[in-house]
ROMARFI-574282 format. One record per residue (C-alpha): x, y, z; residue in one letter. Coordinates in steps of 0.001 Angstrom, whole numbers, plus 500000, padded with zeros to 6 digits. Layout:
N
[rec [X Y Z] A];
...
***
This chain:
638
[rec [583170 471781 575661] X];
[rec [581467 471535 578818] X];
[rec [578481 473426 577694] X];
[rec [578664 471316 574264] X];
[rec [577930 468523 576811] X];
[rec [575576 470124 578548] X];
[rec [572924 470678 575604] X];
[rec [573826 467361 574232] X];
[rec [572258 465936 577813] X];
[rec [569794 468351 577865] X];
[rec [568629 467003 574225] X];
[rec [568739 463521 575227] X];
[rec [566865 464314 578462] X];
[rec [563679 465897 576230] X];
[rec [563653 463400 574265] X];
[rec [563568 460357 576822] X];
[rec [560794 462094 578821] X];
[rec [558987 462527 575219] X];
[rec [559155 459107 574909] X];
[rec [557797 458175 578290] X];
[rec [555127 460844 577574] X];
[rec [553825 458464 574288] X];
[rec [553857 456191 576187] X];
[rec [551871 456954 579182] X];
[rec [549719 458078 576862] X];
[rec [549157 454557 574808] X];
[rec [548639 453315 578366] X];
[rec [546111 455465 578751] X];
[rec [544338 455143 575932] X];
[rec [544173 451013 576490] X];
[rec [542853 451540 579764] X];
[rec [539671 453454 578485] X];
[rec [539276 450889 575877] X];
[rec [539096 448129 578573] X];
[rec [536695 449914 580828] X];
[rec [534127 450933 577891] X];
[rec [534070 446716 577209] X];
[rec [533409 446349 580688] X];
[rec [530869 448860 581092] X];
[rec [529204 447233 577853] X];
[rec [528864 443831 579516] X];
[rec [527979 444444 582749] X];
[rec [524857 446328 580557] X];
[rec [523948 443453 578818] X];
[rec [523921 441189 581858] X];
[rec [521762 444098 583546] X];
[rec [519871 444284 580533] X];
[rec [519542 440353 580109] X];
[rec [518532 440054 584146] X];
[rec [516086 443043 583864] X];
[rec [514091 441372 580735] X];
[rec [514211 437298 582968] X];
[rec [512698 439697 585841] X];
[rec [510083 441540 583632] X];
[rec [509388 438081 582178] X];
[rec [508805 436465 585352] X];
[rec [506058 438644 586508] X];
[rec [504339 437882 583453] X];
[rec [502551 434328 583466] X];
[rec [504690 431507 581640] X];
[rec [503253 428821 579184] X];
[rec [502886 425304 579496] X];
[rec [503287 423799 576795] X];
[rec [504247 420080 576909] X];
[rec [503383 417164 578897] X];
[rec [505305 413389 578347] X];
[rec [505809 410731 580454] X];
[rec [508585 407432 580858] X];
[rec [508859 404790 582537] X];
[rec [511661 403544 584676] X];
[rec [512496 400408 586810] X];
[rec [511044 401709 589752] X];
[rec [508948 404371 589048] X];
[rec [506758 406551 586261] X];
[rec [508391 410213 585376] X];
[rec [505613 413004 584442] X];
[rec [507484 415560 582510] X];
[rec [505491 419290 582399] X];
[rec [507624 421583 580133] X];
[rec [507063 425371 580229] X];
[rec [508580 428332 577908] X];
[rec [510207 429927 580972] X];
[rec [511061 429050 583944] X];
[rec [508964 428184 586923] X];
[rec [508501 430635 589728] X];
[rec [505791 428669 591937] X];
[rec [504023 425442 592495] X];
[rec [503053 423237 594825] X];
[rec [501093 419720 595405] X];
[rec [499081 417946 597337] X];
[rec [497942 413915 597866] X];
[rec [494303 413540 597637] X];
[rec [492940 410037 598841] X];
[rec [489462 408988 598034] X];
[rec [490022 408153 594974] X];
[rec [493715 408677 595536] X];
[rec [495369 411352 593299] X];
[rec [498341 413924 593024] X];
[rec [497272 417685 592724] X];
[rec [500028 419870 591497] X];
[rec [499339 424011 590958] X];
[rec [501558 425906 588917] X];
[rec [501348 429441 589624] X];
[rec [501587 432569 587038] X];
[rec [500957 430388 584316] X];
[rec [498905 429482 581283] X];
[rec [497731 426134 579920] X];
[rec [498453 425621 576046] X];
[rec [498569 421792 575252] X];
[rec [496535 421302 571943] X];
[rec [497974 417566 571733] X];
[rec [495938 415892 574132] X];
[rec [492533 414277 574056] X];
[rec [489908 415835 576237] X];
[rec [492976 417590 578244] X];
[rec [493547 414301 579481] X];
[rec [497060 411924 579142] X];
[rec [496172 408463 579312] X];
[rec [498708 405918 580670] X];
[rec [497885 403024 582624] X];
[rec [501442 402791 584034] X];
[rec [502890 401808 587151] X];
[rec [501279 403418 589527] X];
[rec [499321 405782 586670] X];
[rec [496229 405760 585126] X];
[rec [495821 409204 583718] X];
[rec [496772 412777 583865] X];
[rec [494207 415615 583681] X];
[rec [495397 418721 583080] X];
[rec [493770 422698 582232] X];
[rec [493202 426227 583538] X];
[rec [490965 426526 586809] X];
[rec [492266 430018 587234] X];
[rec [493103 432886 585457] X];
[rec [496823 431779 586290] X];
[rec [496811 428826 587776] X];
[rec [497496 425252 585512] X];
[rec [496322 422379 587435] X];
[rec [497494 418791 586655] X];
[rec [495976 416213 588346] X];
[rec [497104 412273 588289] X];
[rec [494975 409856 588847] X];
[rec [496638 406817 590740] X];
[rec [495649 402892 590811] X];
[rec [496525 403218 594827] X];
[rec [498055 405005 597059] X];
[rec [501717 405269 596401] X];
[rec [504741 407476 597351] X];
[rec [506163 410342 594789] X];
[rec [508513 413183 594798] X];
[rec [509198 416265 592448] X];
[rec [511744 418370 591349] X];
[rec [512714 421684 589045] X];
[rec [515544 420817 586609] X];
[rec [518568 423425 586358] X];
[rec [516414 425270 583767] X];
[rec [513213 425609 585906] X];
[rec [511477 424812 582863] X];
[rec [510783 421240 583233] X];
[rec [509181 420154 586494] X];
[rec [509685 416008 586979] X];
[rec [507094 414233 589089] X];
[rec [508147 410308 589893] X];
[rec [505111 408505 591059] X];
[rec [506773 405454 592415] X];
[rec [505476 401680 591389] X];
[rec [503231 400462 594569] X];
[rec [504811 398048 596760] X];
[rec [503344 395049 595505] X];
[rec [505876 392268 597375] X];
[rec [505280 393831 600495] X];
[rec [502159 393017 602779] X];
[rec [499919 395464 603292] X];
[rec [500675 396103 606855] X];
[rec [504554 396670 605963] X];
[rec [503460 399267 602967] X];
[rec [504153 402604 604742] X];
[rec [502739 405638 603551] X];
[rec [503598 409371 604465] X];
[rec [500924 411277 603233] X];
[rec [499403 415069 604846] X];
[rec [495707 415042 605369] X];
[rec [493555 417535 603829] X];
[rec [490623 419224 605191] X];
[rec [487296 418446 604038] X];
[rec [486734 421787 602529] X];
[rec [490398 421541 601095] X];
[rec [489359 418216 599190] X];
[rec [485997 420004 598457] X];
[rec [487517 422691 596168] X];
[rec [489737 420562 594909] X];
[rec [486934 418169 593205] X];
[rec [484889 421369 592554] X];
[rec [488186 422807 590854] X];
[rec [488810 419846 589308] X];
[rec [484909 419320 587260] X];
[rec [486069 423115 586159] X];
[rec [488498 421729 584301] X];
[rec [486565 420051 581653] X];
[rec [483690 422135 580581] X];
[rec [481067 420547 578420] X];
[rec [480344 421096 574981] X];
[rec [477229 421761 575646] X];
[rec [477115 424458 577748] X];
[rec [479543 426093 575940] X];
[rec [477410 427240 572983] X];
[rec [475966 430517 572992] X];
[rec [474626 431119 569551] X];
[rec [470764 430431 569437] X];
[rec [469704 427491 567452] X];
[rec [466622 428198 564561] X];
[rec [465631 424923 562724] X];
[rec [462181 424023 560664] X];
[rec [462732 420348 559774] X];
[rec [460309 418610 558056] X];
[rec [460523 414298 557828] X];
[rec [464090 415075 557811] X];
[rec [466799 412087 558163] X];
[rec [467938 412397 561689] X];
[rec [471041 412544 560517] X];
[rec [470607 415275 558387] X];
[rec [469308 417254 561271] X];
[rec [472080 416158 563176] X];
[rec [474653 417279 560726] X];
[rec [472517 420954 560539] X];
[rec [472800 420985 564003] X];
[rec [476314 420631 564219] X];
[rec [477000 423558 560986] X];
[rec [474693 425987 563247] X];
[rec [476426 425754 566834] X];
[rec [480051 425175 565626] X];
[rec [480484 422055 567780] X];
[rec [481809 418414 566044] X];
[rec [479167 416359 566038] X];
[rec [479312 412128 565260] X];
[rec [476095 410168 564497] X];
[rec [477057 406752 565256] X];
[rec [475363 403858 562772] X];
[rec [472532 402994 565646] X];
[rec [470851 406438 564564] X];
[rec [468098 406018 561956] X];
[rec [464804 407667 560932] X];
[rec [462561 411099 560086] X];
[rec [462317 413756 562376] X];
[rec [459963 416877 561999] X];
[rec [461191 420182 564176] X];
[rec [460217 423713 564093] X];
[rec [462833 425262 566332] X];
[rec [463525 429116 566958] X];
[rec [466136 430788 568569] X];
[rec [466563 428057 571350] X];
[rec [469510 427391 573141] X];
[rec [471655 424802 571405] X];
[rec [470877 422488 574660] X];
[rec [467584 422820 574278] X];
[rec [467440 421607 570560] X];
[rec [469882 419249 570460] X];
[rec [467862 417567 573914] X];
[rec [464475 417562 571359] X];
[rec [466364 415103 568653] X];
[rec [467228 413225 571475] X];
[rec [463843 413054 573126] X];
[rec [462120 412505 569775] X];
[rec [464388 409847 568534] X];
[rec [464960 408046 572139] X];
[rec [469133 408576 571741] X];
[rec [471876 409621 574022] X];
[rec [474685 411541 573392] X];
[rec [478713 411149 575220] X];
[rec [481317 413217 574960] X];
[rec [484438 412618 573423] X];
[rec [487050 414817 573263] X];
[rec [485998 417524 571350] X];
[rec [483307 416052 569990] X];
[rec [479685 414982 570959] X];
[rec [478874 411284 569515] X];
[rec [474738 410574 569274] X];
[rec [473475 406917 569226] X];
[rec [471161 404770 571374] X];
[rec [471362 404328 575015] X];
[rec [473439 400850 574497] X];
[rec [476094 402371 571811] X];
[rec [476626 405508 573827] X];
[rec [477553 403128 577241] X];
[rec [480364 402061 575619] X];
[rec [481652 405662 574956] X];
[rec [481578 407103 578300] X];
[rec [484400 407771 580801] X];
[rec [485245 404223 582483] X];
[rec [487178 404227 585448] X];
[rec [489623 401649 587081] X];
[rec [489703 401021 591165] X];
[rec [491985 398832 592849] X];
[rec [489986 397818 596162] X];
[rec [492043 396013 598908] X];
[rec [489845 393522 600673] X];
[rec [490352 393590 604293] X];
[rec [488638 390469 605928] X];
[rec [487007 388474 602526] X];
[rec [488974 386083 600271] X];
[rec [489015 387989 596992] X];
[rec [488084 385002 594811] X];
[rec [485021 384524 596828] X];
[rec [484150 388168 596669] X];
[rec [484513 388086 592701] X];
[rec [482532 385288 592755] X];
[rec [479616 386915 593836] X];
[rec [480370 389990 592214] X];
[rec [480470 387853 588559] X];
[rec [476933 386000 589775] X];
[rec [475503 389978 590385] X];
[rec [476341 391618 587633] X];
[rec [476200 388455 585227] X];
[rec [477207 389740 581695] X];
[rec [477126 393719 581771] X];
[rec [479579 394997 579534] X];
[rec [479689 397924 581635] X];
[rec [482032 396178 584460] X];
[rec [485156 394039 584754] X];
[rec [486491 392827 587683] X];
[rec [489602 390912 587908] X];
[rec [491022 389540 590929] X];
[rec [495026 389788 592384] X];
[rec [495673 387058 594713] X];
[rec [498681 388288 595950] X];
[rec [497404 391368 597639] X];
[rec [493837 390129 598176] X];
[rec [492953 392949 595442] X];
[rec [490008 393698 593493] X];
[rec [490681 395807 590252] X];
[rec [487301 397228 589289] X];
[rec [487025 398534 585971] X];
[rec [483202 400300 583927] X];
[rec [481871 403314 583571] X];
[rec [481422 405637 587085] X];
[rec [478535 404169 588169] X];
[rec [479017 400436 587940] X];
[rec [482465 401007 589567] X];
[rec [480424 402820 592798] X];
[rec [477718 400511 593077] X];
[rec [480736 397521 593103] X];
[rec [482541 399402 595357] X];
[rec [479254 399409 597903] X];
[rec [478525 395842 597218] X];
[rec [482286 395216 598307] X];
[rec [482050 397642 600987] X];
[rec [478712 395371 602763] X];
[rec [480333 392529 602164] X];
[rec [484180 392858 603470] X];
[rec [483140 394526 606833] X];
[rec [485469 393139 609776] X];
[rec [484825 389402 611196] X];
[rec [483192 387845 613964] X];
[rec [484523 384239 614665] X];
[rec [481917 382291 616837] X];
[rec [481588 378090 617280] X];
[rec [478724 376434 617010] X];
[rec [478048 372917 619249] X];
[rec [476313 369943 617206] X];
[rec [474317 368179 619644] X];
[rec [472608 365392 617426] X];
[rec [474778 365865 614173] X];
[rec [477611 362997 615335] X];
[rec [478503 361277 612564] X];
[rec [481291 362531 610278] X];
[rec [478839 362851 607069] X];
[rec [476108 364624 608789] X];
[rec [479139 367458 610010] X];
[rec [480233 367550 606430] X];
[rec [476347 367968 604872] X];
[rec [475775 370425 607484] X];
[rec [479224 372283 606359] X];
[rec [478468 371909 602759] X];
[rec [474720 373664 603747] X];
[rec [476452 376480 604955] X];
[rec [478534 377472 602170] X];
[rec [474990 379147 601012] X];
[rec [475445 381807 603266] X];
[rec [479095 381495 604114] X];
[rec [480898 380728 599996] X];
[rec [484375 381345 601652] X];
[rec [484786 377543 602521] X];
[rec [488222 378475 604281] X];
[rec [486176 380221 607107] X];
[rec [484298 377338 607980] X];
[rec [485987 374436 610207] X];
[rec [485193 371504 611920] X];
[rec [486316 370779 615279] X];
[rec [485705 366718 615207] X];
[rec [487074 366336 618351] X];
[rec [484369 368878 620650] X];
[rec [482107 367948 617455] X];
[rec [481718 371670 616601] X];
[rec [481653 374270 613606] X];
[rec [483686 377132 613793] X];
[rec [482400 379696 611279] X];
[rec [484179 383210 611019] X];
[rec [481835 386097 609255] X];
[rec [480212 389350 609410] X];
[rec [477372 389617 611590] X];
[rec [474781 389083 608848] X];
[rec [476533 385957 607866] X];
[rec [476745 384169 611604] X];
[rec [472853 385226 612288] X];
[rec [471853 383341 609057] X];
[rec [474312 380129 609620] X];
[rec [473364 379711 613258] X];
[rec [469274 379711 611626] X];
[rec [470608 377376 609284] X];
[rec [472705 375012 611540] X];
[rec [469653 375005 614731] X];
[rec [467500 373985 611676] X];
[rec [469789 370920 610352] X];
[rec [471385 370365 613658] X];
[rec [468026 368318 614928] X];
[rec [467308 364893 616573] X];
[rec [466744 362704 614196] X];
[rec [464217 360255 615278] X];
[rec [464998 356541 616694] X];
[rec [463229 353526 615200] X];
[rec [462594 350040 616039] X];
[rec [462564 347631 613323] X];
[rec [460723 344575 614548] X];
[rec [460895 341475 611851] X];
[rec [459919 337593 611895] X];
[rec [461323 335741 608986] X];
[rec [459193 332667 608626] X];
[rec [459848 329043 606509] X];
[rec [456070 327938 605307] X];
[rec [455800 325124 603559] X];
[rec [453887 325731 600367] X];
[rec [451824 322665 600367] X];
[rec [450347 323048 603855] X];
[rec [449418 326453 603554] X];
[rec [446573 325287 601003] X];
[rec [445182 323157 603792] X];
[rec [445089 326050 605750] X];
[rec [443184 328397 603333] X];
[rec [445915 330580 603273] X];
[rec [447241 331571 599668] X];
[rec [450883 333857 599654] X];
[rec [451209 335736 596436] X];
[rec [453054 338669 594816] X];
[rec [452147 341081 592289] X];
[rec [449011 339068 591106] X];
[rec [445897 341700 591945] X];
[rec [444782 344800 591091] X];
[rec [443399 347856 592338] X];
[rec [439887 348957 590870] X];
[rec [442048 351291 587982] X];
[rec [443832 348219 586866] X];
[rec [447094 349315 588653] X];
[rec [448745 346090 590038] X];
[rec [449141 345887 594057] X];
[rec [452888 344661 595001] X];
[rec [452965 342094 597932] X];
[rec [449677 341424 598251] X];
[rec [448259 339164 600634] X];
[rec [445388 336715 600703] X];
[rec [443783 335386 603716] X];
[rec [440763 333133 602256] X];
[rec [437849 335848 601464] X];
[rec [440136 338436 603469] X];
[rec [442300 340223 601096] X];
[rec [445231 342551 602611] X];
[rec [447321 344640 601173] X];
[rec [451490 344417 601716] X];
[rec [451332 346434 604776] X];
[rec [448367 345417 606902] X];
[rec [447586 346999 610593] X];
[rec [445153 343063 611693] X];
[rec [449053 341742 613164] X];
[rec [446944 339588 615139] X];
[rec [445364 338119 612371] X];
[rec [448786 336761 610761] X];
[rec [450131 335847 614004] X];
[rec [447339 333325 614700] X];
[rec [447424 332131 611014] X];
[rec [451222 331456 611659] X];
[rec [450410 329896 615527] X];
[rec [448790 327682 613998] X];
[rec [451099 326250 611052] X];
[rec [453565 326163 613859] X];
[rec [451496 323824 615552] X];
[rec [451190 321643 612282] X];
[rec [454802 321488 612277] X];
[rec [454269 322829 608835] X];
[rec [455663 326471 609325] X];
[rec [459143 327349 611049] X];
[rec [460034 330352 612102] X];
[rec [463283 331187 611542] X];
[rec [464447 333887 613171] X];
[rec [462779 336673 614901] X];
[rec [464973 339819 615403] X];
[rec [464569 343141 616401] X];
[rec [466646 346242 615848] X];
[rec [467060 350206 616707] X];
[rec [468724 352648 614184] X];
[rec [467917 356283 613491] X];
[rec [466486 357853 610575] X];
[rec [468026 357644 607773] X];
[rec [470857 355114 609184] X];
[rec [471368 351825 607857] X];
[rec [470851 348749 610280] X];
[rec [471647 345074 609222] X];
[rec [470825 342051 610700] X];
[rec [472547 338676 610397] X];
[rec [471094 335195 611519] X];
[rec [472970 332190 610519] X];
[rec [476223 330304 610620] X];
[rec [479658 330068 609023] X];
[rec [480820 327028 607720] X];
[rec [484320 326131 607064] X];
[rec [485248 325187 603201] X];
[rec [488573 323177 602624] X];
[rec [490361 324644 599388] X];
[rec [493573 323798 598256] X];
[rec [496173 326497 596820] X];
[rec [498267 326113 593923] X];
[rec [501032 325300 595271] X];
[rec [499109 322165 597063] X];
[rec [498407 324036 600234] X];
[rec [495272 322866 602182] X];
[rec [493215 325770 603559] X];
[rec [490067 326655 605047] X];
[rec [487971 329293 604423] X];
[rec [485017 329732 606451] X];
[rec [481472 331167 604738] X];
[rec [478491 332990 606016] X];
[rec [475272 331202 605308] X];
[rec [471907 332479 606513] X];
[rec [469953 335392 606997] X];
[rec [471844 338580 605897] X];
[rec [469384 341339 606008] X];
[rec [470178 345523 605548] X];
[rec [467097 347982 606344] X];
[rec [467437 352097 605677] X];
[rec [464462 353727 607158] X];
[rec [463154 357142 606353] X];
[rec [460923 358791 608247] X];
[rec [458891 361871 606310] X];
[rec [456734 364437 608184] X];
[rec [453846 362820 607979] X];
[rec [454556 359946 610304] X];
[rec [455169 357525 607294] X];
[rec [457869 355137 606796] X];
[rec [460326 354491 604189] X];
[rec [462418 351261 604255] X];
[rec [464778 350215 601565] X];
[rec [465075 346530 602229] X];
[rec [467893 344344 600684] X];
[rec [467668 340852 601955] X];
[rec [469515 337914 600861] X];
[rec [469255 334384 602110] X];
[rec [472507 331871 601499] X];
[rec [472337 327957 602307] X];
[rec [474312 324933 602059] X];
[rec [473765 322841 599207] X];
[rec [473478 319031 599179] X];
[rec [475800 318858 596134] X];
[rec [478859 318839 595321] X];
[rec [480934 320581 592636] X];
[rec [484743 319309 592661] X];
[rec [484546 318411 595976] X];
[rec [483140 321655 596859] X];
[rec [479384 322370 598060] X];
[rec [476887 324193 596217] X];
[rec [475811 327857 598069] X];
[rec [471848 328296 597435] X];
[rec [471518 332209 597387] X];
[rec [468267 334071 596833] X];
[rec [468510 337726 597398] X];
[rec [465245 340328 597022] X];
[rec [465312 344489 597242] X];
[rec [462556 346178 597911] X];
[rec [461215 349554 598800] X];
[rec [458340 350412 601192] X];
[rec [456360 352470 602627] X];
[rec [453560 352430 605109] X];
[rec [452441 353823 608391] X];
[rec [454174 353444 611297] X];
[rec [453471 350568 612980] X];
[rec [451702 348519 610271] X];
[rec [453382 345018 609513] X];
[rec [454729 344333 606116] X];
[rec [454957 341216 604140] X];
[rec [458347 340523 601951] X];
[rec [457712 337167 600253] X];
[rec [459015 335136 596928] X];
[rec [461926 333610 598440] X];
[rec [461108 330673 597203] X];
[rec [462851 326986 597645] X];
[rec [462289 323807 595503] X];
[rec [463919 320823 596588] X];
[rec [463361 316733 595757] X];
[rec [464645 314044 598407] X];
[rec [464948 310639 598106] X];
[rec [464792 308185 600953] X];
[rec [465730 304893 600858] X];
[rec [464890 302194 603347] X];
[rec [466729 298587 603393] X];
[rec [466635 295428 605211] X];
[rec [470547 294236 606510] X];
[rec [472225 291469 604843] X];
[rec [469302 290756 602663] X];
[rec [468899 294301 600876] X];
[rec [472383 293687 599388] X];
[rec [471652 289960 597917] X];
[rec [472459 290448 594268] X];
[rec [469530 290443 591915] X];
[rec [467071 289599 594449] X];
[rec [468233 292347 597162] X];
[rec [466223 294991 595211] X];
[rec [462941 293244 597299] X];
[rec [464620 294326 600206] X];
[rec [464875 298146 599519] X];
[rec [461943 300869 599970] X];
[rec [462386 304397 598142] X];
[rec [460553 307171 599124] X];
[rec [460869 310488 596419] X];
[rec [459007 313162 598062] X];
[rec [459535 317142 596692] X];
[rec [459075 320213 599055] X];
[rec [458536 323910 598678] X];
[rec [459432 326501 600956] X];
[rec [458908 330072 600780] X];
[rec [460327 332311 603338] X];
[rec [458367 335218 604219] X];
[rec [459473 338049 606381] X];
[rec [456981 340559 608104] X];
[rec [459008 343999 608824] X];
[rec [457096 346355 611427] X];
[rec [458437 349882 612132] X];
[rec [457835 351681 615339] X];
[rec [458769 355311 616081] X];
[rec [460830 355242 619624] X];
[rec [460411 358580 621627] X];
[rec [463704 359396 623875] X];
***
């Protein structure tokens, strides 16, 4: 029994450990399933790292450019096949640009015109992009001014993101703060060398010789021939028009293309890829324009356009608009319009000078301002030229050029003006005297010897004088002697100094007091001027002769009476003239009728009715006066 027991447990025993056996073996067998799927994957990732590493020493693709604007900023997206290994970029001032280099790479945007995306964004104008090395992509972007960017690889390394930031334009200029590495001359050198590399001309680029025999072909014909033999796009714009005769073999396509040209006096532009032919005027308009934003350091920028607009007048080659804010200038034409501009604003904003200028005969407030006006010729920012009324100076602030020609202009304004003395005599003659005299007053009535009437002439018996006469002592005894007669009165006899060009007025007379009543019953009274009220401007010229604009009036009181009120007698004359200095002249015509009546009268019998008429004596007697006033100018040296 025991040994039945025995091989029972020995039975069970072989078959547990061939059960264990299985399955140690299945355990097994999982265990090299799992490590062949391991060894399989880390292959593929070695295989998978192996081909990124072979294709990284290869050069990558560019293939894309876009760009998009954001609130603060303009993103330049550059998309390659793979990822990027290398680049790098540089700021370029001058004009300002950024630079960026991407290593181990090819260029292969077709989408773009003339390799160039245009944007005039933000900060952007354009980006120019192409091969200047066998594997080296360049993209350049052109900026408005100089502004901060930064770039950055996505996770991919396939898109590179350049933001050119907006330019600070709330902030002053002084508080705009730029952090930018300097480049050596020879640095920016290649650069601008590399940089012409990258857009190769049409031109040049044909090889195949050119054989044409043309006779009193349509230019355009031979244009389009042209364009069939050398492969290149070709556009004849409507300006071109006429025959042309050639006999052309195997020439360079330069060379023939240059002979239409010649022949037919047209230009050619490049667009794109394409060449467009027209006339000198047509073709302006088709060739690269550039915008500059120039900040104006010491000239008002409205001024500055201002004579900018006057120089250039209409040329449709330039525009220049103006930005207050900044004091900016945003020049916009073709290349060389923008660099002459850019000189003509270079002469004219150089720095300041600020330098006062003493008026030492200029004292009166509208000689200062005449004098200021003058000087906006040379200075046309009025804003930098002030008056100082109280040391009775100008203040002018300009470039050196601009202070040399005001102070020439101001020591040339700034003289002393002469000082005259107006002598005058204003006489009462009594018109029926003078005839017993021999003395005849007239005005207007003679002539020359061409017909031509002579104003204030005078008469002196067989002596005739004109209305200026030098014989003073002549009149004066003519006038001694009415005096004499009691038959001439002089009036007044004033004498007056003024300067050139000032008014002077002389008054000789009285005022007499008027009684008026108001509306409301009031009793007033207003006093009047009667008299002599004279006003002489004199003028002196070069040539030591006088100019006096006379207005002279002459107000008495009147014997009658208009409700209640006297009668003024006015008589007012203007005249102009001119004569030597120191000759007398006669103003006459002022001329007064008047008829009195005096009656003489016994006492007590003279007003006896009926017969108290025998007792009265009337005299009617009628008198006329003329005033005459003799004006003589002398030239006062101080």
């Amino acid at each position: 029994m025991n040994e039945q027991s025995n091989e029972q447990m020995r039975k069970k025993y072989v078959k547990n450990g061939s059960s264990r056996a299985k399955a140690n073996f299945r355990n097994t067998k999982s265990g090299m399933v799992s490590g062949k799927v391991l060894i399989v994957l880390i292959s593929l990732l070695l295989f998978f790292f192996l081909f990124e590493v072979c294709l990284a020493q290869g050069n990558i693709t560019i293939t894309n450019i876009w760009y998009k604007k954001m609130p603060n900023f303009t993103r330049v997206t550059i998309k390659a096949n793979h990822p990027i290994q290398e680049y790098e970029s540089m700021y370029v001032g001058d004009p300002d640009r950024i630079v960026i280099d991407i290593h181990n790479a090819d260029y292969n945007i077709t989408e773009l015109v003339k390799n160039t995306l245009f944007l005039n964004m933000g900060s952007v104008k354009q980006v120019r992009c192409g091969q200047i090395e066998a594997d080296k992509v360049r993209f350049v972007i052109d900026l408005f001014q100089q502004v901060d960017y930064d770039m950055a690889l996505d996770a991919s390394r396939k898109l590179l993101q350049i933001n050119v930031y907006d330019y600070k334009e709330f902030l002053a200029p002084e508080k705009q703060v730029f952090t930018v590495e300097p480049l050596s001359a020879d640095e920016i050198r290649k650069i601008r060398e590399q940089e012409i590399a990258m857009l190769p001309s049409l031109v040049d680029q044909v090889t195949t010789p050119i054989t044409m025999n043309l006779k009193e072909t349509d230019v355009v014909d031979a244009i389009r021939t042209l364009s069939m033999l050398s492969g290149i796009n070709i556009i004849a714009d409507d300006s071109v028009t006429g025959k042309i005769t050639l006999n052309l073999n195997n020439v360079s396509f330069k060379e023939a293309l240059n002979w239409i040209l010649t022949l037919k006096r047209l230009s050619y532009a490049q667009v794109g890829n394409a060449l467009v032919i027209g006339t000198e005027e047509v073709i302006e308009t088709y060739r690269e324009r550039l915008t500059k934003i120039i900040h104006l350091e010491n000239s008002n920028v409205e001024n500055t356009k201002s004579v900018l607009d006057s120089y250039f007048g209409e040329n449709s080659n330039i525009k220049i608009t103006s930005d207050t804010r900044l004091n900016n200038l945003i020049v916009e034409g073709t290349i060389e319009m923008v660099a002459k501009a850019e000189k003509l604003i270079e002469e004219m904003d150089t720095s300041l000078i600020t330098k006062s200028f003493k008026l030492d005969n200029a004292i009166f407030s509208e000689e200062v301002e005449a004098i200021k006006n003058m000087l906006r010729i040379v200075i046309p920012d009025e804003n930098r030229i002030i008056i100082d009324s109280r040391q009775n100076e100008i203040i002018i602030k300009g470039n050196q050029e601009e202070i040399t020609n005001a102070q020439m202009m101001i020591e040339g304004l700034d003289k002393r003006a002469p000082q005259i003395m107006i002598e005058s005599k204003i006489v009462e003659i009594d018109l029926n005297s003078e005839k017993d005299l021999g003395i005849s007053w007239s005005s207007g009535a003679t002539t020359d010897e061409s017909g031509n009437l002579i104003l204030g002439q005078i008469v002196f018996g067989e002596l005739t004088l004109g209305g200026s006469f030098e014989r003073r002592g002549l009149i004066e005894a003519r006038l001694d002697a009415l005096i004499r007669e009691g038959k001439t009165n002089i009036l007044s006899n004033p004498k007056i100094l003024t300067l050139d060009g000032k008014e002077s007025v002389i008054l000789s007379g009285s005022k007499i007091p008027i009684r008026e009543r108001t509306e409301e019953g009031i009793e007033t009274i207003r006093y009047i001027d009667v008299g002599l009220n004279m006003t002489i401007t004199p003028r002196l010229s070069q040539d030591e002769k006088i100019t006096m604009d006379c207005d002279i009036k002459i107000e008495s009181l009147g014997t009658e009476l208009i409700q209640g009120y006297p009668v003024i007698n006015s008589r007012q004359e203007k005249a102009i003239i001119r004569s030597p200095l120191g000759v007398t002249n006669v103003i006459g015509g002022l001329i007064t009728s008047e008829e009195i009546e005096t009656i003489r009268r016994i006492p007590i019998l003279s007003e006896i009715p009926v017969i108290g008429e025998l007792f009265k004596f009337t005299n009617r007697t009628k008198n006329r006066t003329e005033i005459i006033i003799l004006i003589t100018a002398h030239k006062i040296e101080y």
